[in-house]
C-alpha distance (Angstrom), angle and dihedral (degrees) to the residues before:
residue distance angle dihedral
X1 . . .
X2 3.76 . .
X3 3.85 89.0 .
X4 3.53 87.3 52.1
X5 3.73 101.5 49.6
X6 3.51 92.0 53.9
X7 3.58 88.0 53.8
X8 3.73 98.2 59.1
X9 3.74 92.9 36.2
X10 3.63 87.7 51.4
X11 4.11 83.7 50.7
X12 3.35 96.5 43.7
X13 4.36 91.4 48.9
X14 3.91 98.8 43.9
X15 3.94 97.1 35.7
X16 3.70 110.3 8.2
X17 3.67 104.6 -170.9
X18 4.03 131.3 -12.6
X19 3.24 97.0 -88.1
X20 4.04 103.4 30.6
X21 3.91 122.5 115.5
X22 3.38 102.1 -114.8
X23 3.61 116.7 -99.6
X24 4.00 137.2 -100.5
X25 3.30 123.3 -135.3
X26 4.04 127.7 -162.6
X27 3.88 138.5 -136.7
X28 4.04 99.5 -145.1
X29 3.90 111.0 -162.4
X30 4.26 119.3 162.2
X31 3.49 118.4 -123.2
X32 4.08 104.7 166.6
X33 3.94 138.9 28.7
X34 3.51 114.7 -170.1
X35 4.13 90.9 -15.3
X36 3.22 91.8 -59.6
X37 4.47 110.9 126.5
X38 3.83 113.9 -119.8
X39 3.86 105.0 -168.7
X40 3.83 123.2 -164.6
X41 3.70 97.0 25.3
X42 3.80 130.1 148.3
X43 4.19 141.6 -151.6
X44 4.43 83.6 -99.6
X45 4.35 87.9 56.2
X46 3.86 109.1 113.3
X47 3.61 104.0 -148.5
X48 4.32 111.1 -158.8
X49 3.48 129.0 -175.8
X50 3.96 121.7 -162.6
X51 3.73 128.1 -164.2
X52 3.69 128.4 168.8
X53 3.65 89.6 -87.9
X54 3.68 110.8 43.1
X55 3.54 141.2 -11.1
X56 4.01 116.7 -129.9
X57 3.99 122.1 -178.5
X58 3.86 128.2 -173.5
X59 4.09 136.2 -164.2
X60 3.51 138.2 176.5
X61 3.63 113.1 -96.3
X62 4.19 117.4 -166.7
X63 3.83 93.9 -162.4
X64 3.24 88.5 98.2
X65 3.59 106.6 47.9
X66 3.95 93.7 128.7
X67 3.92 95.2 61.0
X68 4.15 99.9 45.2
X69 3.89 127.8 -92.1
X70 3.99 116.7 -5.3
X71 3.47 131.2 -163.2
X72 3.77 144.3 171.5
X73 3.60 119.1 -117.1
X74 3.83 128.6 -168.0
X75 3.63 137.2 175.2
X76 3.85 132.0 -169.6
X77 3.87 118.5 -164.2
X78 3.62 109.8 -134.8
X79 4.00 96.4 169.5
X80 4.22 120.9 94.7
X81 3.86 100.1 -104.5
X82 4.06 133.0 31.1
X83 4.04 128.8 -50.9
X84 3.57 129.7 -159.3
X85 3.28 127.6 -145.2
X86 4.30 139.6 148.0
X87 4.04 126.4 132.1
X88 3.69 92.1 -48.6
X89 3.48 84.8 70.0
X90 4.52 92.4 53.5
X91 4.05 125.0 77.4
X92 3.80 118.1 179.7
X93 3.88 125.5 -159.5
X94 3.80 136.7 -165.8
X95 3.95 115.2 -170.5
X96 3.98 89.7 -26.5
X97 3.56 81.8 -48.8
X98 4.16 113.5 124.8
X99 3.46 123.7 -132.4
X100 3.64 136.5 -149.2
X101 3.86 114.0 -108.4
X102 4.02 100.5 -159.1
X103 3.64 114.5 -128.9
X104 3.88 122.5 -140.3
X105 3.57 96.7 -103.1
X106 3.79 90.0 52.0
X107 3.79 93.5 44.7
X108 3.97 82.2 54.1
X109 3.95 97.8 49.5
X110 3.95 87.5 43.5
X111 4.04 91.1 51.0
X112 3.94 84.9 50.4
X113 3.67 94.4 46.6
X114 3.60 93.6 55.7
X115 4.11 90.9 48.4
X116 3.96 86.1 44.1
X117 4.21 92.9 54.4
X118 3.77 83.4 42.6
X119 3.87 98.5 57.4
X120 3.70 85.8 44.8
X121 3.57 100.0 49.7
X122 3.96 91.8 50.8
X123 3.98 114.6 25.1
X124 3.67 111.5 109.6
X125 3.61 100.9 -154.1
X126 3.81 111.7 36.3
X127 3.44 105.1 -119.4
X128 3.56 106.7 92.9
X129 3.75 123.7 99.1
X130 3.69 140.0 180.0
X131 4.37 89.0 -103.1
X132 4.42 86.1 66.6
X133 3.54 91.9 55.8
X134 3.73 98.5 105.6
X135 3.77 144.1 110.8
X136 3.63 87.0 -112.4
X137 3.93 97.5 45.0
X138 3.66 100.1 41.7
X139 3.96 91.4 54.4
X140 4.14 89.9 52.0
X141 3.69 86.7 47.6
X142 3.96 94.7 52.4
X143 4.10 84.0 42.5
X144 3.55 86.7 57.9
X145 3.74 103.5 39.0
X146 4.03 99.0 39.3
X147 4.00 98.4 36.3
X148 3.72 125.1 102.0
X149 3.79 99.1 -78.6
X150 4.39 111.7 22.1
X151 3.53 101.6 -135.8
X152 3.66 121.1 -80.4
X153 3.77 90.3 16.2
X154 4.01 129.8 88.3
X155 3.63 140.7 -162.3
X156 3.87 90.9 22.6
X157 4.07 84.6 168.6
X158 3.71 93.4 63.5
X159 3.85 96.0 53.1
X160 3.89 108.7 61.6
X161 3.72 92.6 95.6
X162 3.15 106.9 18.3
X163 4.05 112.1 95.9
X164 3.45 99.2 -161.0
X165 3.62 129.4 139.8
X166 4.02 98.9 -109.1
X167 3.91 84.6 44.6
X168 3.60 99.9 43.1
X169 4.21 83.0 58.1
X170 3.43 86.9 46.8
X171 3.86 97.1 62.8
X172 4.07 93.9 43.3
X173 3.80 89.9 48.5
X174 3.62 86.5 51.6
X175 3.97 94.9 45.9
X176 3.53 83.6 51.3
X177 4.39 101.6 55.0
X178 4.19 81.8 38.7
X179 3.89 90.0 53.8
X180 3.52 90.9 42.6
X181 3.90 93.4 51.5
X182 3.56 88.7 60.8
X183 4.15 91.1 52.1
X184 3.42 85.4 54.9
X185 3.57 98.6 48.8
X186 3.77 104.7 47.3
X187 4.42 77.7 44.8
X188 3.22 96.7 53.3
X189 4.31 92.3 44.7
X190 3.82 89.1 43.9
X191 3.88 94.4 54.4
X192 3.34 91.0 51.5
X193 3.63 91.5 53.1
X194 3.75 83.6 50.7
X195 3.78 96.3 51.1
X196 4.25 86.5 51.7
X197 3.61 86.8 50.8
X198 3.81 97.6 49.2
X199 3.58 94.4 51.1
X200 3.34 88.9 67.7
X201 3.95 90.1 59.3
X202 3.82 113.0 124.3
X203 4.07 105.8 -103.7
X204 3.48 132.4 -156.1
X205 4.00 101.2 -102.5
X206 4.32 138.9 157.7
X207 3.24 103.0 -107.8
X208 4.49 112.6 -151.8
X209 3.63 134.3 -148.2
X210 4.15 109.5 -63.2
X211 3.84 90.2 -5.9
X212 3.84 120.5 121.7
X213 4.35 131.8 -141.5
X214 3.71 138.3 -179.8
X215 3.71 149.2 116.2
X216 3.62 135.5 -173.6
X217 4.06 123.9 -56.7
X218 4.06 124.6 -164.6
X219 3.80 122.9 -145.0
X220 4.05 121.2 -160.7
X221 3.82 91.7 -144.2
X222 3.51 112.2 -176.5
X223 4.13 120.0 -76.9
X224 3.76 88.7 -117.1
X225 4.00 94.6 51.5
X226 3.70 129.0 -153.2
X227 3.87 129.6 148.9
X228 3.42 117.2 -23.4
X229 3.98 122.0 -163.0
X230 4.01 121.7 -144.4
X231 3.66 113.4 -165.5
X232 3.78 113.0 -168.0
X233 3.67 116.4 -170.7
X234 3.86 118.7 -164.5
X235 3.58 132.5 159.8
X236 3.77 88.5 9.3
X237 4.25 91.4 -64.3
X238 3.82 123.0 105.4
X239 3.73 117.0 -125.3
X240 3.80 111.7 -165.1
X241 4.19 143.6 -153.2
X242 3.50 144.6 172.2
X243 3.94 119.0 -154.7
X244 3.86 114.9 -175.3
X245 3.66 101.4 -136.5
X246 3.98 116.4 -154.4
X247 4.37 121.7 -170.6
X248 3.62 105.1 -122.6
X249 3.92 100.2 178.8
């Protein structure tokens, strides 16, 4: 199953669906806090920022490679009563230019998008959809297809050398449900990789005295790459970073 996972994921990252463009993915390295250069840097370099008021840090994160640029963001309140903070709280620049800084929610409609464009780009019979791509679902589905009689069909037994026109549709029907199984399957594995993923999505949250948040943000920078600024404001002070990004694919 792990073989297999990687195999869709793999898909699903270097051609998405049928009809997708196929993807760019970005080398993120830093290369400024708070305009300050940082030479000789790489993608593992935790870049922090500490004002009288909070401390915030950010890192390049690869997880999610499939979506655009992703880093780590963290925030530690250092004032006497409760902060908040979460993605409202993050703007991201390119040459003056704005970025979009994906939310959770749209991270989660984009990870089901992808699954979606899969399942249509390799289901053989046109009935599966994104909704059967459970635990639960895809073990019905292989009851159905690999149990004595696959549904709608009889006598199964009777047709495996017979080349007949009743058995012949037989055999392609059940090609179909067994090839569909497997779309199911490596669905049903990648959501859940999706769901781990997403939980690590930075949240709006109230922040106390001394305690720390965060979660992972994702940045559309632009296909050709460059600098890209991250402005992080917290506790009303603006905590700044440059990350060269680089297209790798």
């Amino acid at each position: 199953m792990n073989r297999r996972l990687a195999a869709v994921l793999l898909a699903l990252a270097t051609a998405g669906c049928a009809s997708a463009a196929t993807e760019t993915h970005f080398a993120l390295v830093p290369v400024k806090s708070n305009g300050q250069d940082l030479p000789g840097l790489d993608s593992r370099t935790t870049l922090q920022s500490r004002q009288p008021g909070g401390i915030v840090s950010v890192r390049a994160d690869p997880d999610y490679v499939n979506f655009g640029a992703g880093f780590v963001v963290a925030v530690q309140n250092k004032s006497a009563g409760p902060l908040d903070s979460g993605p409202g709280n993050i703007e991201a620049s390119a040459a003056g230019k704005r970025l979009n800084v994906l939310s959770a929610e749209e991270l989660e409609t984009r990870a089901k998008a992808k699954l979606a464009g899969y399942i249509r780009a390799t289901n053989r019979t046109g009935t599966t959809e994104i909704d059967k791509a459970t635990a639960a679902a895809e073990r019905q589905y292989r009851y159905e297809t690999f149990g004595g009689n696959p549904v709608g069909q009889g006598g199964g037994a009777s047709c495996v050398l017979s080349s007949t026109d009743n058995c012949r549709n037989y055999r392609v029907d059940r090609e179909n449900r067994e090839a569909d199984a497997r779309v199911i399957a490596e669905t049903a594995v990648a959501l859940q990789q999706n769901e781990i993923l997403l939980k690590k999505a930075l949240h709006p949250a109230t922040v106390a005295p001394e305690q720390m948040a965060g979660g992972i943000i994702v940045i559309e920078p632009p296909k050709s790459g460059g600098p890209v600024d991250i402005t992080i404001t917290f506790n009303g002070q603006k905590h700044r970073f440059t990350f060269n990004v680089t297209p790798t694919a």
